[in-house]
C-alpha positions in Angstrom: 112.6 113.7 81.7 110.9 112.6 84.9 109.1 109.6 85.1 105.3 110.0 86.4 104.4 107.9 89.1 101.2 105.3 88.3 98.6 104.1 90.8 96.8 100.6 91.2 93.5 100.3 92.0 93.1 97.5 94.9 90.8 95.2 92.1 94.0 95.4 89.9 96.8 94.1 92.7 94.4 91.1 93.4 94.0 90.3 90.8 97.7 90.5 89.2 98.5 88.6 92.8 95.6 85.7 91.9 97.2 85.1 88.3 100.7 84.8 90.1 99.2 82.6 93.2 96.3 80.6 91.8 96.8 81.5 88.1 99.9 79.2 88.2 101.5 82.2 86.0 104.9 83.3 87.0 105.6 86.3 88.7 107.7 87.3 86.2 105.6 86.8 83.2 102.6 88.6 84.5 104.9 91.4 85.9 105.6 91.4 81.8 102.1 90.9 80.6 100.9 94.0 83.3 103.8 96.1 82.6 104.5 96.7 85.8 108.1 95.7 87.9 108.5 92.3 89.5 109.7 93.8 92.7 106.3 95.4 92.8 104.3 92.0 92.3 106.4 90.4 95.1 105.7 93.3 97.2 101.9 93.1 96.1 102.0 89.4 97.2 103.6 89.6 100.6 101.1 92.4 101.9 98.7 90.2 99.9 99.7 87.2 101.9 99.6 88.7 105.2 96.3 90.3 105.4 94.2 89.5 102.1 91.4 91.0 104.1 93.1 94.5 104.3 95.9 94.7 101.8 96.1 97.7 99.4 93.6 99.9 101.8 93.9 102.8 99.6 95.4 106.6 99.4 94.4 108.3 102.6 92.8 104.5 104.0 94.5 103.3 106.8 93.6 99.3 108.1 91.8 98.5 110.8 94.2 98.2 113.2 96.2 101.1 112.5 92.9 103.2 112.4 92.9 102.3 116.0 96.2 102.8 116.9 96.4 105.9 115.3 92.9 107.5 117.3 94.5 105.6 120.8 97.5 107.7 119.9 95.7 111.0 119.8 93.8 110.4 122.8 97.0 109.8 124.4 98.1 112.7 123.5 95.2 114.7 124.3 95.2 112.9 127.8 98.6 114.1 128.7 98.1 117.3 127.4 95.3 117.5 129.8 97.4 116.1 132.7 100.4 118.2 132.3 97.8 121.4 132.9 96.4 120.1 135.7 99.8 119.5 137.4 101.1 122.9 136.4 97.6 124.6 137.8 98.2 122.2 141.3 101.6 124.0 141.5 100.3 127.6 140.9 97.4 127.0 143.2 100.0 125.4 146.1 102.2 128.1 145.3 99.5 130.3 146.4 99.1 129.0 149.6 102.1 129.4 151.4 
């Protein structure tokens, strides 16, 4: 029997972060008390820790900064795209020429 795959809301992973870091709760006993695993928590609290701003974006949501990485990327690619024509048009038009 497989085992179906649960999702967080963002709300729940603060807050099960806050009862571990301000709550004075151990990991551990609210990993119990949620029902969830303690490798999970600890993961929770280390992206938690890094960026509280933008941990836990979402499905689909990416963060700030790899929103803008991720369109720089594109328009990279779209730039070389664009210069690798225009190279291969110089040659056919030189080509021409002689």
């Amino acid at each position: 029997m497989g085992s179906t795959r649960r999702s967080f809301s963002r709300e729940f992973k603060q807050e099960a972060v806050r009862m571990v870091t301000e709550g004075g709760h151990s990991l551990a006993q609210v990993a119990r008390d949620l029902d969830i695993r303690p490798d999970m928590l600890r993961r929770w609290r280390r992206q938690f820790e890094q960026d509280p701003e933008q941990a836990f974006p979402g499905v689909g949501q990416r963060k700030a900064r790899d929103e803008e990485m991720w369109q720089l990327r594109r328009k990279l690619d779209r730039v070389t795209t664009e210069r690798d024509i225009l190279k291969r048009a110089l040659g056919i038009v030189s080509d021409r020429r002689r």
